[in-house]
C-alpha positions as CSV (number, residue, x, y, z in Angstrom):
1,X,-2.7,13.9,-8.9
2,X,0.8,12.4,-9.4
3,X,3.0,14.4,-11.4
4,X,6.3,13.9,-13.1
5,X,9.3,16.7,-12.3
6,X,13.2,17.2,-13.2
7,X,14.5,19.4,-10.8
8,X,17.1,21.2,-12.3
9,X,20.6,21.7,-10.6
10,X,22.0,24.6,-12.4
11,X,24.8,25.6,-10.7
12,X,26.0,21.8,-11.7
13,X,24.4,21.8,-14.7
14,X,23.2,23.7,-17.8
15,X,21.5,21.4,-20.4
16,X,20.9,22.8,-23.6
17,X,17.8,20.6,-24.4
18,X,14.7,19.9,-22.5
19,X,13.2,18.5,-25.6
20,X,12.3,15.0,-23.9
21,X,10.9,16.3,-21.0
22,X,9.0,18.1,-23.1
23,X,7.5,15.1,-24.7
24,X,7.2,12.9,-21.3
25,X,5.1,15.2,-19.8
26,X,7.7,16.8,-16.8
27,X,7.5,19.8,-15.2
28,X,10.5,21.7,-14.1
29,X,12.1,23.2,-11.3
30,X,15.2,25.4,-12.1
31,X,17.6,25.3,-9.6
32,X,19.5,29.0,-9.6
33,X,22.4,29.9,-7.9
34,X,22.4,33.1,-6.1
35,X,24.7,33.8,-7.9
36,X,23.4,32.8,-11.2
37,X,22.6,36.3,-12.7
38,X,22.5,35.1,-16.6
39,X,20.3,32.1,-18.6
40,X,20.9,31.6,-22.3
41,X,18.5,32.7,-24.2
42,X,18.0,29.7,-26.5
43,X,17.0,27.8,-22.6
44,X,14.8,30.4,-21.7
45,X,12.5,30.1,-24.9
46,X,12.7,26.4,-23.9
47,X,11.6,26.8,-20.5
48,X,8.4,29.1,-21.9
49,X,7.3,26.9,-23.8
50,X,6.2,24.2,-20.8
51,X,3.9,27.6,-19.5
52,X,2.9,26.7,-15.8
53,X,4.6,23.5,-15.5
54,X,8.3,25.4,-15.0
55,X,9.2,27.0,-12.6
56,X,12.5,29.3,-11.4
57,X,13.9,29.0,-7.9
58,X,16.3,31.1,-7.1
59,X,18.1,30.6,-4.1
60,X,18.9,33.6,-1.3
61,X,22.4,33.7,0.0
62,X,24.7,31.5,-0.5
63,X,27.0,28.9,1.4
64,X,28.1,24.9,1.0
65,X,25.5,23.0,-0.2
66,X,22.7,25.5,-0.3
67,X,21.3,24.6,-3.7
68,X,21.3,20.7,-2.8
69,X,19.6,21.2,0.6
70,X,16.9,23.4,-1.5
71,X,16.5,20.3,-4.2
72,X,15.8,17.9,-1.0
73,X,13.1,20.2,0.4
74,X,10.8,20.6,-2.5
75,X,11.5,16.6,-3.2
76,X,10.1,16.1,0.1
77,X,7.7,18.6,0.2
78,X,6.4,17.4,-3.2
79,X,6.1,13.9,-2.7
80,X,4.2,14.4,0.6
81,X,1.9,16.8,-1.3
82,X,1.9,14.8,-4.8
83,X,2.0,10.6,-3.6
84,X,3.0,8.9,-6.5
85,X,5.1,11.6,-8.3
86,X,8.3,10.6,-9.9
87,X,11.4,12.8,-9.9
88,X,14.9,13.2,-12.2
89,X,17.3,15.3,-10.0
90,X,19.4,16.6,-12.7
91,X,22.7,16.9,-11.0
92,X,26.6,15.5,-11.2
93,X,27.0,16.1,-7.7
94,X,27.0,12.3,-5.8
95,X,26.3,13.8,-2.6
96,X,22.3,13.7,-3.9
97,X,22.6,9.4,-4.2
98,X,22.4,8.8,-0.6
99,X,19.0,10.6,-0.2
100,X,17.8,9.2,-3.4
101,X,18.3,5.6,-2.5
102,X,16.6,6.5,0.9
103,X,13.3,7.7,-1.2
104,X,13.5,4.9,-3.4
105,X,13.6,2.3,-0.6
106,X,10.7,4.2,0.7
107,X,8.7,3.7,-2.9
108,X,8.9,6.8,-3.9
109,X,10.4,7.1,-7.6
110,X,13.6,9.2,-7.9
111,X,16.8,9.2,-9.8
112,X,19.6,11.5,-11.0
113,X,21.2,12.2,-14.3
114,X,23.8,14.3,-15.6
115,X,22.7,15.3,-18.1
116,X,18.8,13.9,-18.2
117,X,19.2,12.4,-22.0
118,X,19.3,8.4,-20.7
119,X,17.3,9.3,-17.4
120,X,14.1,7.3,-16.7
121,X,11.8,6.7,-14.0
122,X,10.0,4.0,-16.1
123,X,10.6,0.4,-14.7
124,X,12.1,-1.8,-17.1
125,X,10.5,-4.8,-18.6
126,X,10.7,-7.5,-15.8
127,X,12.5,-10.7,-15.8
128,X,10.7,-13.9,-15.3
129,X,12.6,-13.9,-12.0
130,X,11.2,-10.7,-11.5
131,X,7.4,-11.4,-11.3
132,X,6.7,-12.3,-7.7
133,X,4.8,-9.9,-5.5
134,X,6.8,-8.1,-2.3
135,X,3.9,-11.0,-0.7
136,X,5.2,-14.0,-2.4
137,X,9.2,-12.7,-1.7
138,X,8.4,-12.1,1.9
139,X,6.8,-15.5,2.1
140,X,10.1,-17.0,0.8
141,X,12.2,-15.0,3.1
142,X,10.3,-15.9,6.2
143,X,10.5,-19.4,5.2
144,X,14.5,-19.0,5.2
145,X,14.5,-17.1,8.7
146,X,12.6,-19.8,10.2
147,X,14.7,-22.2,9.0
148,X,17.7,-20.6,9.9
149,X,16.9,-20.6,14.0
150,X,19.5,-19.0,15.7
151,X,21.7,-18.8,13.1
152,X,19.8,-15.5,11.4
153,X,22.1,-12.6,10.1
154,X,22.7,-10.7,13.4
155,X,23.0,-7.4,10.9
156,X,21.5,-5.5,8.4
157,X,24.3,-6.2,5.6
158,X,24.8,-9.9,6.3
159,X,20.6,-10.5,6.2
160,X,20.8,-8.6,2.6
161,X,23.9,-11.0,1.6
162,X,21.3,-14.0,2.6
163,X,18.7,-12.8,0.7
164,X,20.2,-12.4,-2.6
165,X,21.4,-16.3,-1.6
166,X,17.5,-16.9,-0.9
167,X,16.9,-15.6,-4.8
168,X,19.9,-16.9,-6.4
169,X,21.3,-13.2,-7.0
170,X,18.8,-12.4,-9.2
171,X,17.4,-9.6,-7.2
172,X,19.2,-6.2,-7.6
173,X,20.4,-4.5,-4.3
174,X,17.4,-1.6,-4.7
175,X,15.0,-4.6,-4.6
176,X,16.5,-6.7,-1.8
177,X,16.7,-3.2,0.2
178,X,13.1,-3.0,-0.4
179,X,11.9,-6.2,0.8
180,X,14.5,-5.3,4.0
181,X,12.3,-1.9,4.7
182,X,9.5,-4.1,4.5
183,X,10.5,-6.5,7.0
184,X,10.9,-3.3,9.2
185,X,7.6,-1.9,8.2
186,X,5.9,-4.9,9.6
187,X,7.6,-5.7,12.6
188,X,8.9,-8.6,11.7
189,X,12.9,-6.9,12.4
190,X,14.2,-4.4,14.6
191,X,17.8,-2.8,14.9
192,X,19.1,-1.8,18.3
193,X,22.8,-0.5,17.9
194,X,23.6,-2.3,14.7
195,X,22.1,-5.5,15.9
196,X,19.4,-7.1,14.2
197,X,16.3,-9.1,16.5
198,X,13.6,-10.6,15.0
199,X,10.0,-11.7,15.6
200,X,8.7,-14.7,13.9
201,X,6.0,-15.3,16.2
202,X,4.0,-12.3,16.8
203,X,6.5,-11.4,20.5
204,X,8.3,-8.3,20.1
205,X,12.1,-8.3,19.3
206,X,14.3,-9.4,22.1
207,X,17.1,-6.6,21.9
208,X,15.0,-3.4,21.0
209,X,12.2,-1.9,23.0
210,X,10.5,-0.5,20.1
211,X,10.9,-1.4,16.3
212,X,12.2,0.8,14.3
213,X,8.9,2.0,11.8
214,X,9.0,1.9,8.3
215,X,10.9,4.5,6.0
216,X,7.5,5.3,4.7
217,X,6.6,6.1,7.7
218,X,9.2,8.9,8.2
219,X,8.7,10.1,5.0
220,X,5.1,10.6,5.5
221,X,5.7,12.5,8.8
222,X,4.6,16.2,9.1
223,X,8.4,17.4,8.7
224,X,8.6,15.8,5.9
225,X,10.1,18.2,3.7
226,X,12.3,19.1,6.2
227,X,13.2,15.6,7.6
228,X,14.9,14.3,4.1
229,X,17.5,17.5,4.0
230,X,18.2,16.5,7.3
231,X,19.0,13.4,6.3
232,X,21.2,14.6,3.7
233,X,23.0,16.7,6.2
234,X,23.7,13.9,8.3
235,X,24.6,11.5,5.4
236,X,26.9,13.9,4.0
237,X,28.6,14.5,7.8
238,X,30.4,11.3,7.4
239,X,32.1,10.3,10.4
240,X,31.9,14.2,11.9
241,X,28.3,13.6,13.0
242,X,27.4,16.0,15.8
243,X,28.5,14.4,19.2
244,X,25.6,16.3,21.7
245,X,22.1,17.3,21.0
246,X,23.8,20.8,21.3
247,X,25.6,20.9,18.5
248,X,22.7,18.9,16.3
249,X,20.7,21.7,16.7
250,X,23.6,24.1,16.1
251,X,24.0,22.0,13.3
252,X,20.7,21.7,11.5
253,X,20.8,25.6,11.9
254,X,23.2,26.0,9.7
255,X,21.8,23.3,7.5
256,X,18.9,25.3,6.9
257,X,20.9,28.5,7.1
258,X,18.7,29.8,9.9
259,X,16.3,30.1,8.3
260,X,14.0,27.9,10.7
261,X,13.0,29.1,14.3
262,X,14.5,26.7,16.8
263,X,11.6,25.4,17.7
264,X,11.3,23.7,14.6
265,X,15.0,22.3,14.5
266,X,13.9,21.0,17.8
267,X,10.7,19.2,16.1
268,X,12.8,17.9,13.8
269,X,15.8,16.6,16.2
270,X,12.6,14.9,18.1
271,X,11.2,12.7,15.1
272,X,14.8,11.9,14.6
273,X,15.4,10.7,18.2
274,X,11.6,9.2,17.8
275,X,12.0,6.6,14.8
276,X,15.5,5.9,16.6
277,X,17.8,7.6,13.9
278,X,19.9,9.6,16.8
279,X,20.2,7.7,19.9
280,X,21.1,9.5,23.0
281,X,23.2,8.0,25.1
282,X,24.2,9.5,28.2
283,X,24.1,12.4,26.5
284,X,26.4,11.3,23.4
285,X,24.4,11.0,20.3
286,X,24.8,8.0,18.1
287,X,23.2,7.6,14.7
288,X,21.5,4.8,12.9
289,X,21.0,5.3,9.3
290,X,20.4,2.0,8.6
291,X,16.9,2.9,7.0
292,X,19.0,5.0,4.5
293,X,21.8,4.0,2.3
294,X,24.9,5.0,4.0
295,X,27.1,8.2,2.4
């Protein structure tokens, strides 16, 4: 059964009220510090009174980004577990917005607050602009491609600059991402090194041998709760990426603070490799997080 959680960044933040979650139904997971040794009492009563739906997690050691990597796991692990659940990441650290745009383009229902008070999953009333089905915006879209011929968008950002043309700029970015990852998901794109190909006619893409799968697809994988703080390592790498599969692994080791055996890193560096998110080339990795907002 779906559920609703706020997972709780403490080190970043302490609220003082968890009144509305309360009310809405959430359950919480408290994000501790290791060293975090005190809660005010006044938050702890709070916390008591949601009974099993809260939860403490205190984190074991401590080092960069430890807390964050912990809040990506148990989002993935969670949504694989829970389909449908929505989450508030309580948090003022920025570093969390990459991931969260990557889940949301994937349809999974995520955002982050400060301080939770004007947080909301809930979708807002939709504009009269807003009511067409992804089916009905996809029909549009491959109307424009096919009229376009050879002069499609050659890359990802130019093709989402056409399609808020294609609806006038009434679309927000989330939503033209969206209908992007959908293209994806059903073949009808394919990225290769930045380049965009496209079949229109059923033939597979010109300039890459296999299409790049859906985000949904990755998010469903087995790894899955370890695949989105991967992400979130990679995103938050910038341009000092690993260079060699070497120092990935070494890496994602540290990432996870060793905690996983190396055969799993491995797993992991191979479903990356698989839905063509590290590209090895001549042994030089490149990366394409295209599929996820960049950092």
């Amino acid at each position: 059964m779906a559920s609703c959680y706020v997972l709780i960044d403490y080190e970043n933040v302490q609220p003082t009220s968890l009144e509305k979650f309360k009310k809405e139904g959430y359950q919480l997971r408290l994000f501790v510090g290791a060293n975090q040794n005190k809660i005010p009492v006044d938050l702890a009563a709070q916390i008591q009174t949601f009974g099993r739906d809260a939860e403490y997690i205190r984190i074991e050691g401590s080092g960069k980004d430890a807390l964050d990597f912990h809040i990506a796991y148990y989002m993935g692990r969670l949504s694989a577990e829970e389909p449908g659940s929505q989450f508030i990441v309580m948090s003022k650290d920025t570093g969390f917005d990459p991931l969260i745009g990557h889940l949301k383009a994937s349809g999974i229902k995520v955002t982050r607050s400060a301080s939770g008070q004007h947080a909301t999953t809930k979708k807002p009333a939709a504009k009269a602009s807003d009511n067409q089905t992804d089916d009905a915006r996809l029909a549009l879209i491959l109307k424009h491609l096919h009229k376009a011929g050879k002069a499609k968008p050659g890359k990802r950002e130019t093709l989402a600059t056409a399609l808020m043309s294609v609806f006038q700029n009434k679309l927000p970015k989330p939503t033209i991402d969206h209908l992007i990852e959908l293209l994806f998901s059903k073949n009808i794109i394919a990225e290769c090194n930045g380049k965009l190909a496209y079949q229109l006619n059923g033939k597979s893409p010109s300039t890459a041998k296999t299409p790049l799968p859906a985000v949904k697809k990755l998010i469903d994988a087995e790894q899955n709760e370890h695949i989105s703080p991967a992400l979130l390592y990679l995103h938050k790498a910038g341009n000092a990426k690993p260079a060699s599969m070497k120092s990935l692994h070494s890496g994602l080791m540290s990432a996870f603070r060793k905690q996983l055996p190396s055969q799993t890193i491995s797993a992991i560096i191979n479903t990356l490799v698989e839905h063509n998110i590290v590209l090895n080339t001549g042994g030089k990795l490149l990366y394409q997080l295209s599929n996820a907002p960049a950092a």
